[in-house]
N, C-alpha and C positions, 0 to 999 in steps of 0.2 A: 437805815439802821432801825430796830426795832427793839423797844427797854419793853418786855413782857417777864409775867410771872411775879409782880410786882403785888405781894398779899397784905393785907392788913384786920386789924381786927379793931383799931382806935375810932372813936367819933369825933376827930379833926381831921382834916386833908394834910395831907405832906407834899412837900416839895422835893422833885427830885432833879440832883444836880448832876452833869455829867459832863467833863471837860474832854474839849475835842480839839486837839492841835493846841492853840495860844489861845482858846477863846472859853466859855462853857454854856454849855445849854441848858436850862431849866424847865421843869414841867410840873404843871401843878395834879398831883392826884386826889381823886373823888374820895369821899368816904366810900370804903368799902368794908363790905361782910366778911367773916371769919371764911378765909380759904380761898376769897374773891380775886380776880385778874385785872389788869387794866393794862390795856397797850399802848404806846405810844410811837410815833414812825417820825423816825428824825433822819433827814437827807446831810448825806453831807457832800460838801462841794468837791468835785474828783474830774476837776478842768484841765489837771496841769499832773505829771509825775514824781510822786510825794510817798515817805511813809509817816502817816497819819495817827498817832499816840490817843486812843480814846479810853474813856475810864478814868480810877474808876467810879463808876456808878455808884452816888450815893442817895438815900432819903436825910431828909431833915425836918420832922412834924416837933410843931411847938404851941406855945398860944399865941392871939394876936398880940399879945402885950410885952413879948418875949421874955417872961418869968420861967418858963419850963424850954426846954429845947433836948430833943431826943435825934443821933444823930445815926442813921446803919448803914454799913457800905454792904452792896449787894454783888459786886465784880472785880475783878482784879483791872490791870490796864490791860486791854490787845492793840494790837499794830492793824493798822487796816491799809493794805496798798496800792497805794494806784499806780496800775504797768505804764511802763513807757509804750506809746503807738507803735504798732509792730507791723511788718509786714508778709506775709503765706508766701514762702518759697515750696520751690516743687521740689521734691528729694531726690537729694544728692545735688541740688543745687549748686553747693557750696564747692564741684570740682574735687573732689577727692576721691581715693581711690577706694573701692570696694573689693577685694580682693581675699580670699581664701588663706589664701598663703604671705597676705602680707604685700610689703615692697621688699623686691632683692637690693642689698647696699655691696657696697664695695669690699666687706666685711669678710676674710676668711676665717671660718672656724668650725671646730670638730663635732659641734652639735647643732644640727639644725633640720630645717627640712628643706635646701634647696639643695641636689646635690652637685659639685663642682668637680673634684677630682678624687684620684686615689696617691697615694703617699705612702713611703715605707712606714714599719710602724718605729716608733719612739715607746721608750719609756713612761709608764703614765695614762697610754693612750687606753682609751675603753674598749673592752674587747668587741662589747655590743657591735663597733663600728668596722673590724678587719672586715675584710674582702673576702673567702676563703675561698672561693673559685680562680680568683688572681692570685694569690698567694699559693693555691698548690701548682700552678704553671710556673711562677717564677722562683720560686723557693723561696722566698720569703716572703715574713707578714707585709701585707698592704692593706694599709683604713682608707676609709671613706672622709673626704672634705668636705665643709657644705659652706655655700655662701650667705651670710648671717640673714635671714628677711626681718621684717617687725610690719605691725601692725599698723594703718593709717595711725596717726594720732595729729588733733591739728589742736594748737595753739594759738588764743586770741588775747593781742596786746593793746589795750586799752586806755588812753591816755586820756586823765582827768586836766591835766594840768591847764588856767583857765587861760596859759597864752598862747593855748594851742586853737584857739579859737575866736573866732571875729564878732559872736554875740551868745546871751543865751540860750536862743532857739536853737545856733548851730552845734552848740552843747547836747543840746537834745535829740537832734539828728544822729549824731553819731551815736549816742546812746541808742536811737532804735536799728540804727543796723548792726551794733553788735548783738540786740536781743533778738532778732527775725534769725539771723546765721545761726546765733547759739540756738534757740528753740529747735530748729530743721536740723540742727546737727544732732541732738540730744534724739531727739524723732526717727531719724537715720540710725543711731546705736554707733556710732561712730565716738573714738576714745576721746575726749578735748579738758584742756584748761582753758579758763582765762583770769585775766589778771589786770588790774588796775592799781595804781598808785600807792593806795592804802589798805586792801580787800582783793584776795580772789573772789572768785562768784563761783556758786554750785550750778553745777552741772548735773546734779543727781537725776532732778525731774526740771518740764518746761514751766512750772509754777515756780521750784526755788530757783531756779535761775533769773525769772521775772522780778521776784521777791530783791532777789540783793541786785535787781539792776534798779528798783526805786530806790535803794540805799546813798547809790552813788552821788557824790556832790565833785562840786571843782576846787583844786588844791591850786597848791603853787610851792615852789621853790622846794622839793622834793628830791628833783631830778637835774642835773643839768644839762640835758638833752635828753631826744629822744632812744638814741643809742645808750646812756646810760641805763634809764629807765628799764628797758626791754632786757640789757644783760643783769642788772641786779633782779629784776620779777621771775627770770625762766630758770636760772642759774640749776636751779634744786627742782624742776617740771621733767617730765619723760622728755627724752629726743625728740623731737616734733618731723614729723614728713611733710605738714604746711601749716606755714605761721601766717598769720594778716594781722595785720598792725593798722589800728584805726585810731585817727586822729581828727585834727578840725583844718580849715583852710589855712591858716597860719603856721603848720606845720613843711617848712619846708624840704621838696622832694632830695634835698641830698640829706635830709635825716634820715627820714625812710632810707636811702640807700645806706644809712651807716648803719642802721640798725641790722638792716640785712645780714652786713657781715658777723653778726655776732653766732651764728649758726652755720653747719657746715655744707659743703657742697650739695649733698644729697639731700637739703630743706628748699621747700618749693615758698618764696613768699610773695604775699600779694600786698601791697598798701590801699587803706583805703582811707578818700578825703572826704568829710562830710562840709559839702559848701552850697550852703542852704542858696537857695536859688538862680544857681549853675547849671548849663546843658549837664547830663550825665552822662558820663562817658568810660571809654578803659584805653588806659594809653600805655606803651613801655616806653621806662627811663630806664639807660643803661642797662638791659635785662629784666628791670623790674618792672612787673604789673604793676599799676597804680589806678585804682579805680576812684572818681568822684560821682558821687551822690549829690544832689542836688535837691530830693526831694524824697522821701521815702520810701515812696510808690510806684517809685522807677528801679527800685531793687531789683524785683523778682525778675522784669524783663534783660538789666541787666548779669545780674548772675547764672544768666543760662549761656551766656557769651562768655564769662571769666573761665580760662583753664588755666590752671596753675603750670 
C-alpha cells in the first residue's frame, strides 16, 4: 500500500497514522516544502482470505513537548481483499447447458418458442397464434401450443454453517470451489445465483463475486439442516436447471439428498464435499452426483468428468 501525496508546508515533521485491520501503522514524515510529496509503502500481510478495513489515514504534527498538536485526516476507510485461492476452469466446465432455445420442460403453454401442438381455439386465445392453413381445412380456428423452454440458470447453495465442517482449512476449501465455479460461470454469461446463510453474493462481475466471497465467515444455529437451509435461501431465486450445493465433510450424504428434493424433477443437482485431504472423486448416491474435493487443484480435472 502506498500513503502518497502527503504536502506540507510546517518546519516540524508529522507523524502519520493509519490503522490497518486491529493493529495501526505509523510513519514519520520529513520536513517538507510548500507543495512537496513524500511516499511511503506499507505491505500488508494477505496469507489467509480476509476483508481488510484500512484508514483512515491521518497526520498528527506537534511539538516535542506536546503543548501544540495539530491533527488532519487525509482519507476516508477502504476495504482491501484478499480472494479466496481459486482455481481456472475451462468453460463450460461446470456442465450446463448452452443452448439457444433454452431447456424444453414438461410445461405446456400458448406462448413460447418450442412448438408442440395445434388445439381448437378457446376464448382468450391470441390470435398471433391460430393456425390459418388448418383452420381453413377444418373449419374451425386451430392455435398453435408450445412447450414452455427457459434458460440455463444454475444455482449455488453454500453452507456456512461451522458443523458442516471438520476444520478451518476445510472451511476454506469449499469457499474456493464455490468461487472457481462461480468466476467460470459468470465468464460463460451463464444466468446464476448463489446463496449462503447470511448474504447472497454478486454475480455481476468475477471481482464482486471474489469480493463478497472474502466476506464470508462460519455461522451456526441458522438452519436446522441442510434441507432447511437451501429451501429457505431459493424460495424467491428463478427456477434453477442445475443446483450444487457445497458443503464440508460433515455434511452428511442423506442431507444432500434431502435437500435435492426441495426442487422439481426437471432440476439437475450435483453435491459437492470439500474434504481437505481426500482422494477426489465423483460418485452417485441414489441418483445424486456428489463430488469430493480434496484439494483445490484437482477441481478443474475433476469438473470436466461432472455431467449433471
Amino acid at each position: 500500500m502506498v500513503v502518497t501525496n502527503v504536502a506540507a508546508s510546517a518546519s516540524i515533521p508529522s507523524r502519520m497514522e493509519l490503522p490497518v485491520g486491529g493493529g495501526v501503522a505509523e510513519f514519520m514524515i520529513p520536513v517538507l516544502a510548500p507543495g512537496a510529496e513524500h511516499d511511503e509503502l506499507f505491505a500488508v500481510p494477505t496469507h489467509r482470505r480476509a476483508v481488510i478495513v484500512a484508514g483512515p489515514a491521518i497526520t498528527v504534527r506537534g511539538d516535542q513537548l506536546g503543548l501544540l498538536r495539530r491533527t488532519v485526516r487525509w482519507t476516508d476507510e477502504v476495504e482491501l481483499f484478499v480472494h479466496p485461492v481459486t482455481a481456472r476452469l475451462a468453460p463450460s466446465a461446470s456442465g450446463l447447458v448452452r443452448d439457444l432455445e433454452g431447456e424444453v420442460t414438461k410445461t405446456i403453454t400458448n406462448d413460447d418458442i418450442s412448438f408442440h401442438a395445434l388445439r381448437s381455439y378457446e376464448p382468450g386465445d391470441a390470435l398471433r397464434n391460430v393456425h390459418w392453413r388448418t383452420s381453413a381445412r377444418t373449419g374451425q380456428l386451430m392455435v398453435r401450443q408450445f412447450e414452455e423452454t427457459r434458460r440455463s440458470q444454475l444455482t449455488i447453495v453454500h453452507t456456512t454453517d461451522r458443523a458442516a465442517y471438520a476444520s478451518d482449512d476445510e472451511f476454506e476449501l469449499a469457499i474456493s470451489i464455490t468461487a472457481s465455479i462461480g468466476v467460470q460461470v459468470v465468464r460463460d454469461g451463464t444466468r446464476m445465483s448463489i446463496v449462503s446463510e447470511r448474504m447472497p453474493l454478486s454475480t455481476a462481475t468475477p471481482t464482486s463475486l471474489l469480493d463478497d466471497t472474502s466476506r464470508l465467515v462460519e455461522t451456526s444455529g441458522d438452519h436446522a439442516n441442510l434441507r432447511d437451509f437451501t429451501r429457505d435461501a431459493t424460495k424467491r431465486l428463478p427456477a434453477p436447471s442445475v443446483v450444487m450445493l457445497v458443503g464440508g465433510s460433515q455434511v452428511p450424504l442423506a442431507d444432500f439428498r434431502a435437500a435435492e428434493t426441495v426442487f422439481g424433477l426437471d432440476t439437475q443437482t450435483i453435491g459437492f464435499r470439500a474434504e481437505l485431504g481426500a482422494p477426489s472423486r465423483i460418485a452417485k448416491v441414489s441418483g445424486l452426483t456428489v463430488v469430493t474435493i480434496g484439494q483445490i487443484t484437482d477441481l478443474p480435472r475433476v469438473m470436466r468428468r461432472v455431467r449433471p
